[in-house]
C-alpha positions in Angstrom: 64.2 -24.2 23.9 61.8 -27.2 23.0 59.1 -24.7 23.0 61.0 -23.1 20.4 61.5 -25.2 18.1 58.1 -26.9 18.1 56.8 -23.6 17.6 59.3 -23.0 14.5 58.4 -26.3 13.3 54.6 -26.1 13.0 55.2 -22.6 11.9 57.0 -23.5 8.8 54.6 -26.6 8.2 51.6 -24.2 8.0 53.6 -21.8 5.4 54.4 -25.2 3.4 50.8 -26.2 3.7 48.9 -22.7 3.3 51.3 -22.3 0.1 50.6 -25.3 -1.8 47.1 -25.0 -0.9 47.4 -21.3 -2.7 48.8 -22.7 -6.3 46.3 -23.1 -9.4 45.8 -26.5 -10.5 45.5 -27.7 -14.1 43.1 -31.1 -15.0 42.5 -32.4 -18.6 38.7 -31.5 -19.6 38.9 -33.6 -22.9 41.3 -36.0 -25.1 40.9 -34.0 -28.5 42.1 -31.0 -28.3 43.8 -30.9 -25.3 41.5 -28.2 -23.5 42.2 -27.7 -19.5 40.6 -25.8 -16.9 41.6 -23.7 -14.7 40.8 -24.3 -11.6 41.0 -21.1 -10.0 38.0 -19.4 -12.1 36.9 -22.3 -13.9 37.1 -20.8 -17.3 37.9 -23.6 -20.2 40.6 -22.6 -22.8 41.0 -23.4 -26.4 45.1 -24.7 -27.3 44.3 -25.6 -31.2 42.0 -23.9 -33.3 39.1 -26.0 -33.8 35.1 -25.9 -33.8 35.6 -25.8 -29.5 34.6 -22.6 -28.4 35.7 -21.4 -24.8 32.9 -21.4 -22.2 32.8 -20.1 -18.8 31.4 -22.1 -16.1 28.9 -21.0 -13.0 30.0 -16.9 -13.5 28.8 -14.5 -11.0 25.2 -13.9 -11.5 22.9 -10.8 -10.9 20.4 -11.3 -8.4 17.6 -11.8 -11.4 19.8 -14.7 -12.8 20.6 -16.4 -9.7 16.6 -15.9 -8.6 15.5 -17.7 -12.0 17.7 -20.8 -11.2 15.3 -21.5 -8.4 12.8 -21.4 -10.4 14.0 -23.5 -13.3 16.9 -26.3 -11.0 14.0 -28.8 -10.5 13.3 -29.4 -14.6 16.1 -31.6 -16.4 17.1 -29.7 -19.2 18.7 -26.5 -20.1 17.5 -23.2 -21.3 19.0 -19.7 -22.1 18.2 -17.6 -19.5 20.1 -13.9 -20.7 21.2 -13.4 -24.5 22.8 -9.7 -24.8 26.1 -8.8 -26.6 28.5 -9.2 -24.4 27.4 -13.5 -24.8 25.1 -16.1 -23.3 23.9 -17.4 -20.1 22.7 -21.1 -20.5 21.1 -23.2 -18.1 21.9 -26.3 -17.8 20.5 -28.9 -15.0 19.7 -32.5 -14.5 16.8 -32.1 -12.1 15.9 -33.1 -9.0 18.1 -36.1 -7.3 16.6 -37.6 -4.6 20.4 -37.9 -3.0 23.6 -36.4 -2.9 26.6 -37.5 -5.1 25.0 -36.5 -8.2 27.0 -34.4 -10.7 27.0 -32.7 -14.0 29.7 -32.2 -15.6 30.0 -29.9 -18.9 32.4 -31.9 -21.0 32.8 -29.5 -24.3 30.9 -27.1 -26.3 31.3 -27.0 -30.1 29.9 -24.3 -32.7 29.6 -25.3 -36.2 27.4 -23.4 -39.1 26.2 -21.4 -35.9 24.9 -24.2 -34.5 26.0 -24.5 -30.7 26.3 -28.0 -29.3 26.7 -28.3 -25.3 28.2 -32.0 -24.6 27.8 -32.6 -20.8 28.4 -35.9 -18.3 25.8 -36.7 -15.3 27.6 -39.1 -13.2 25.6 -40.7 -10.5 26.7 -41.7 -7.1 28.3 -45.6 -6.7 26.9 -48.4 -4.9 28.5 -48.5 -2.1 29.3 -44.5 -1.9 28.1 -42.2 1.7 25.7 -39.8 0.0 23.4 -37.5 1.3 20.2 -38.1 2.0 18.9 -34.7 0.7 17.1 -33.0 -2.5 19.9 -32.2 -4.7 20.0 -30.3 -8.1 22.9 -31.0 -10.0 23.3 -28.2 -12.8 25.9 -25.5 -13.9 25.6 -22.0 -16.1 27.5 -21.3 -18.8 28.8 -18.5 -20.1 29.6 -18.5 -24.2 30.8 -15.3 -26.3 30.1 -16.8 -29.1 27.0 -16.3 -31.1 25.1 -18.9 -32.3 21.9 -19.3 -34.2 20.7 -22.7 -32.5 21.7 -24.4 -29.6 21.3 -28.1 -28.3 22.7 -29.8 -25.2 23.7 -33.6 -25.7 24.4 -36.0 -23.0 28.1 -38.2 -23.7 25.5 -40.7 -24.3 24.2 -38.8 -27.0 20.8 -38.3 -25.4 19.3 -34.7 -26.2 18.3 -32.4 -23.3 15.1 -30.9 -23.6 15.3 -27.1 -23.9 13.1 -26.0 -20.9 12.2 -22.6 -22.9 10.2 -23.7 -25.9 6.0 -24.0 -24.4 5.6 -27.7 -24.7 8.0 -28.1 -21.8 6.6 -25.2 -19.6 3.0 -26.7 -20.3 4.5 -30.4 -18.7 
């Protein structure tokens, strides 16, 4: 009878467990507009109408995409890497970190007189934080709809990212 109801027990702590675990979360992205992510497929959504476009983050790549971030995840900066109708796919990366525990975070994008502007956080590991002691390459794509004429990608520092594509870069 013990048996039993240990059994029932742990059985009904695993439903309560594997069912929380199974509902989407919501975080805050920025203050103004209130923008929030969804965690679930990481897509950003607008709630006021504003210059803040809606961006997709790290979508599912064709094999020629996901090859050309091999290529490209050392350099800090970003670069389009696929313009066709259906949007853009935008590299974005903050090179090579000679730890774990680095991050990038894409903060908001904005589109004003067609001129796209990426805003994006790189948050480097604390003192005192366990990291790994590994190559890392923090970096994310984006996926934006919207068409834009020119693009630049701005740290919340207000430090520009270089655009990997244009030849003085390649030439480094």
């Amino acid at each position: 009878m013990k048996k039993r109801l240990i059994g029932l027990s742990v059985a009904a702590s695993l439903a309560l467990v594997l069912g929380a675990c199974q509902e989407k979360e919501k975080e805050t992205v920025t203050d103004e507009p209130d923008v929030t992510v969804d965690s679930e497929e990481e897509t950003v959504k607008e709630e006021e109408a504003s210059s803040f476009v809606s961006f997709q983050l790290d979508p599912v790549l064709s094999e020629e995409l996901d090859a050309s971030l091999y290529h490209i995840s050392e350099m800090r900066g970003y670069g389009i890497v696929k313009q066709d109708e259906e949007g853009s796919y935008i590299y974005i990366g903050s090179g090579v970190k000679e730890t774990g525990g680095h991050t990038l975070e894409v903060e908001k994008a904005e589109l004003n007189d067609g001129h796209m502007t990426i805003t994006v956080s790189e948050i480097e590991p604390g003192e005192d934080e366990v990291v790994t002691e590994a190559l890392t390459y923090p970096h994310h794509m984006v996926f934006v709809e919207d068409e834009f004429e020119s693009l630049e990608v701005v740290s919340v520092d207000g430090e520009a990212f270089e655009d990997i594509n244009r030849e003085e870069s390649e030439a480094e």
